[in-house]
C-alpha positions as CSV (number, residue, x, y, z in Angstrom):
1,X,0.0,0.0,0.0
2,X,1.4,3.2,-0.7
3,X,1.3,5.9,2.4
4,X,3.1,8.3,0.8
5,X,0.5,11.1,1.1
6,X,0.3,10.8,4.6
7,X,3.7,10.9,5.1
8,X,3.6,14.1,3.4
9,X,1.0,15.6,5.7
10,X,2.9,17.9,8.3
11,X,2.4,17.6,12.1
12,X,1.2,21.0,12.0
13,X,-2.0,20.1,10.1
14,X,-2.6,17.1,11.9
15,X,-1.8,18.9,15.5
16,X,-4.8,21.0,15.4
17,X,-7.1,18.6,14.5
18,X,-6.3,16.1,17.7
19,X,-6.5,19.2,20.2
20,X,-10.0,19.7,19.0
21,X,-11.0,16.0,19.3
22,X,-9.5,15.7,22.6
23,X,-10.9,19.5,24.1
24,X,-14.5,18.7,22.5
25,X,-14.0,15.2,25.2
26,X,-13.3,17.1,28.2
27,X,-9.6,16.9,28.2
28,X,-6.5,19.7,27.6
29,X,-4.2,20.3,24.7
30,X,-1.2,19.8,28.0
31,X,-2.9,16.0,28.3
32,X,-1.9,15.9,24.6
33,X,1.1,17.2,24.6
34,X,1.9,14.9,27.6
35,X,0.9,12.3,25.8
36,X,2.7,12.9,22.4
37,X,5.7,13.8,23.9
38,X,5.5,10.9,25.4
39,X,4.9,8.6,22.3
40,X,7.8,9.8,20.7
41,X,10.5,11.4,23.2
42,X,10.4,15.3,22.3
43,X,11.5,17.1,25.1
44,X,8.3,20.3,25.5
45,X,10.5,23.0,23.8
46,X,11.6,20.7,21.0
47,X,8.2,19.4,20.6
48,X,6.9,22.7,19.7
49,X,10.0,23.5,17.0
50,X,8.3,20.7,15.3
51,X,5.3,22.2,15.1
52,X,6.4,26.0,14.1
53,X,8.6,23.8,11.4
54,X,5.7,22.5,9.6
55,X,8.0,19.1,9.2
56,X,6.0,16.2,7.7
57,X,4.8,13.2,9.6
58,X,7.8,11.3,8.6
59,X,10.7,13.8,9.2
60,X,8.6,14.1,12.5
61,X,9.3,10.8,13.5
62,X,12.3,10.5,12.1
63,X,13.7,13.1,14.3
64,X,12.3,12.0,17.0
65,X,14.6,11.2,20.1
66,X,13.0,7.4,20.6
67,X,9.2,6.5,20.2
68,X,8.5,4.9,23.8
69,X,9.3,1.6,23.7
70,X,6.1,0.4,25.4
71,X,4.5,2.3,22.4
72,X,4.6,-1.7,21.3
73,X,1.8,-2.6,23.6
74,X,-0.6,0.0,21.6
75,X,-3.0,-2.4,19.5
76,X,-6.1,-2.8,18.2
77,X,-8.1,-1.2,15.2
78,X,-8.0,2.3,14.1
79,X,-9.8,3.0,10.7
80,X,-11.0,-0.6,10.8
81,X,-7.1,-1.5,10.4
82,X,-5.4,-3.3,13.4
83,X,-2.5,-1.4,14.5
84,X,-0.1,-4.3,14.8
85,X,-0.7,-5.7,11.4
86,X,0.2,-2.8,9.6
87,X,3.9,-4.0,7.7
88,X,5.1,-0.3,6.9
89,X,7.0,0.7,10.2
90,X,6.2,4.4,9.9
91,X,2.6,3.4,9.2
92,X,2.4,2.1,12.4
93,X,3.7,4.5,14.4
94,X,1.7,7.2,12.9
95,X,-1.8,4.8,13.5
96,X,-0.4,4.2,17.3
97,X,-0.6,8.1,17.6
98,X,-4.0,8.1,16.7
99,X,-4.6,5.1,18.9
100,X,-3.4,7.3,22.0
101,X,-5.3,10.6,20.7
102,X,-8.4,8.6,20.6
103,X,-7.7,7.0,24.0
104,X,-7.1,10.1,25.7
105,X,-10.3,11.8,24.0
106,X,-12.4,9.0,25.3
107,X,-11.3,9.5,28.9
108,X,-9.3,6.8,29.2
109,X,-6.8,7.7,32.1
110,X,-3.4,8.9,31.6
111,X,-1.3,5.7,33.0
112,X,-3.7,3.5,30.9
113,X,-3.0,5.3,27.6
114,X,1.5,5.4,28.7
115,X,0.8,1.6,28.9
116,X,2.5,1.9,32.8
């Protein structure tokens, strides 16, 4: 399958879109953050250089200082796809990001969603 077009989206356009899914549930664009920062090891000042950079979803995990390595414990569907199916490596990181978006927008509690 070829992802290319979503690996061409930048985090800036996606960014946006998960603090309005996650505020309309009840919770905070800093649970997000959190959460994100987690996911892929951005320290809160570099975090936001990614977003003022407009980089694309791949050169934003591709710069990314680790993705957590209990970010392997994120399955299930998203889109009607399971997670740990997906053969494409970036592919699956991207979909366990909007695993954790979802699961924070739901209410699902912070320790729950960092797989602690």
């Amino acid at each position: 399958m070829d992802y290319s077009r979503v690996f061409a989206m930048t985090f800036a356009s996606v960014y946006p879109l998960y603090i309005q899914k996650v505020e309309r549930k009840g919770r905070t664009k800093e649970e997000l953050d959190e959460v994100l920062r987690w996911l892929t090891g951005y320290t809160k000042r570099k975090f936001e250089a990614q977003i003022k950079s407009e980089v694309s979803l791949e050169e934003f995990f591709r710069q990314a200082p680790e993705v957590h390595p209990a970010a392997e414990k994120i399955t299930g569907l998203i889109c009607g796809i399971r997670i740990e199916e997906i053969a494409d490596p970036l592919m699956q990181v991207i979909r366990r990001m909007d695993k954790v978006v979802d699961e924070l927008a739901k209410g699902r509690p912070m320790e729950k969603i960092k797989r602690v």
